[in-house]
N, C-alpha and C positions, 0 to 999 in steps of 0.2 A: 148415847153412844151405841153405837152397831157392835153385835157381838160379834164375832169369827168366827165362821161355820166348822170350818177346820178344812179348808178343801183348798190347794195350792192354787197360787197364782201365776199364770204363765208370762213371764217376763215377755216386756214389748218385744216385736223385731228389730232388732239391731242391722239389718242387712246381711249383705253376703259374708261368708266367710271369704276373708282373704285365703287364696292360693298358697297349700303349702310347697315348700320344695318336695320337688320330684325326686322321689327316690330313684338311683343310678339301677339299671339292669345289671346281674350279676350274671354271668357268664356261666353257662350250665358245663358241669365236671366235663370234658372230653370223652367221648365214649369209646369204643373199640374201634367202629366204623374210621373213626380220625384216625386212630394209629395205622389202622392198615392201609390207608389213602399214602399216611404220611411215608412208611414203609415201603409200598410200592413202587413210590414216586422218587424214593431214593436207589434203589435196586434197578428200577429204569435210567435214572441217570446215567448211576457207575456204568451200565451196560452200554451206554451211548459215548460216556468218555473210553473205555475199554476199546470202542470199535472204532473211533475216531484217531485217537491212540495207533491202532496198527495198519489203518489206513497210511496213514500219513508215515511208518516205519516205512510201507511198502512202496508208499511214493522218494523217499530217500534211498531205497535200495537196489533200484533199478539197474541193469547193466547201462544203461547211459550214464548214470549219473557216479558209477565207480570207472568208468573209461575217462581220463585222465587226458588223452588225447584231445577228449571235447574242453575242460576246464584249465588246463597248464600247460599255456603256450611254451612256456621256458622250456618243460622239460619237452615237452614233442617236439622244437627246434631241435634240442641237443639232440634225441635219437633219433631224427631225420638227418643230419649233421655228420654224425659218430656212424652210422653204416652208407649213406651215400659214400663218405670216404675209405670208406673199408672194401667198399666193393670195385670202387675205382681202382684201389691196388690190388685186390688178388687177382682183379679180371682184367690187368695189363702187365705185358710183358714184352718183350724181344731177345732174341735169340742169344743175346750174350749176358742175361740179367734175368735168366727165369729161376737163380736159386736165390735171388733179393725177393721176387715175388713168393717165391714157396716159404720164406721166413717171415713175409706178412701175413700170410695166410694161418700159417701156427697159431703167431698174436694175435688176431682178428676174428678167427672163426674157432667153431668148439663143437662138439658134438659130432650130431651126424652132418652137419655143415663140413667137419673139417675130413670126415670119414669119405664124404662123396668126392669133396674136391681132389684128397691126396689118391683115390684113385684112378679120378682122370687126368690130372697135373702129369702122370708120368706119360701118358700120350702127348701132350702139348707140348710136354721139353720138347719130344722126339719132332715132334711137327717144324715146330718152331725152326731148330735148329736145321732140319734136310730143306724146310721151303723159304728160310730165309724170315722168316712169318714173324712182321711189331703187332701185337692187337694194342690199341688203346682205348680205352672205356671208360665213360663219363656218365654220374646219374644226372640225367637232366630234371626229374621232379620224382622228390621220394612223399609218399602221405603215408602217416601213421593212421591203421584202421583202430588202433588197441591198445591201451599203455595202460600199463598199471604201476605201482612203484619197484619192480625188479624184471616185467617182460612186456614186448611191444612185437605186436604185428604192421608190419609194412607191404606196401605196395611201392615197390621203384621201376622205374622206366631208365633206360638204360641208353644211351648211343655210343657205339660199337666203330672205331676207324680201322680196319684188317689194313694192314699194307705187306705185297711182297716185294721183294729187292727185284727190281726191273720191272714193276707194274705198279699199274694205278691204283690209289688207296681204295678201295670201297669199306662205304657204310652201312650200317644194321642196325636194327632196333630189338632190346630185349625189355620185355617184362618178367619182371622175377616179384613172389611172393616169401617175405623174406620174413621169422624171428628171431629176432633178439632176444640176449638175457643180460641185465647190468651184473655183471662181477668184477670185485673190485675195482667200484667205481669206476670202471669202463664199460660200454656195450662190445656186446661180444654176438656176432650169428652163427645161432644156433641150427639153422636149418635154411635153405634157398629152395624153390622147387619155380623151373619156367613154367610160365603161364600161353 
C-alpha cells in the first residue's frame, strides 16, 4: 500500500459552470443634476400654459367678438326694427298732426336726440303749417354697426316724400348715424347726427 504524501488532490473537471442569474442593475440615487432638469422642465411648462392661457383670453376678448351685432341676430333684428320705426315717426308729420309727431318724439328719443330735435321741431310746426308741408319718411335699410346688451350703433338710410298742397311730391334720401340706449325694455335714440 502507497502511503499519502499529504499534498491535495485536485478534483477532475467537472465542465462549465452553469450561468448564474444575473443580478438586476440598481438604479443609482438621483443626483441634483435630475432635480434641476426636473424642476426646470416644470417652471417652463407653467410658463407655456400661463401664456397659452392669455392668449387665448385675448382671443375671446376682442371687440369683435363682444359686438353682439355679429353673434345675435334676434337682438340686431329688434334694434334695427325698434328705431327704423321711431324714426319713421318723429321724422313724419303734416300740418294738422305735428303735435302726435312731437308726442312720439318724447317717447322715442332721449338725451341730446330729444334736445336737437325739440329745438328744431318748433321751426317745422311753423313751416309745415304756412307751406302746407306732409313729410313722410321711411327707413328703407337700417344696419346695426355695434350692439351690446344696453347700446347699439346704427347706420339708417332714410327716403323722404316732402309734399306741398298744390305740388308735386318730391323725394330725398337721408343717412343718419344713429345711437340707441335699451331703457326699459325699449330702445330709445339717444343721439342722430346726418351723415
Amino acid at each position: 500500500m502507497k502511503q499519502s504524501t499529504g499534498t491535495a488532490t485536485i478534483p477532475p473537471d467537472l465542465g462549465p459552470v452553469p450561468d448564474a442569474e444575473p443580478v438586476p442593475d440598481v438604479p443609482a440615487a438621483p443626483g441634483r443634476w435630475t432635480h434641476a432638469v426636473a424642476a426646470s422642465l416644470a417652471v417652463a411648462l407653467l410658463g407655456m400654459g400661463g401664456t397659452l392661457f392669455v392668449q387665448g383670453q385675448q382671443l375671446r376678448d376682442t371687440p369683435a367678438t363682444s359686438n353682439r351685432a355679429l353673434t345675435d341676430s334676434a337682438a340686431t333684428t329688434r334694434v334695427a326694427g325698434d328705431v327704423s320705426s321711431a324714426l319713421g315717426k318723429v321724422f313724419s308729420y303734416s300740418p294738422q298732426a305735428t303735435a302726435a309727431t312731437r308726442e312720439s318724439a318724447k317717447e322715442l328719443l332721449a338725451g341730446r336726440a330729444l334736445q336737437q330735435y325739440a329745438a328744431l321741431f318748433g321751426q317745422v310746426e311753423k313751416q309745415a303749417a304756412d307751406q302746407k308741408l306732409t313729410l313722410t319718411s321711411q327707413a328703407v335699410r337700417a344696419g346695426v354697426t355695434r350692439l351690446t346688451g344696453s347700446s347699439a350703433h346704427l347706420l339708417v338710410f332714410l327716403d323722404q316724400v316732402y309734399e306741398r298742397q298744390g305740388k308735386a311730391a318730391t323725394t330725398a334720401a337721408a343717412q343718419l348715424s344713429v345711437t340707441a340706449e335699451l331703457r326699459g325694455g325699449h330702445w330709445r335714440i339717444v343721439d342722430i347726427t346726418s351723415r
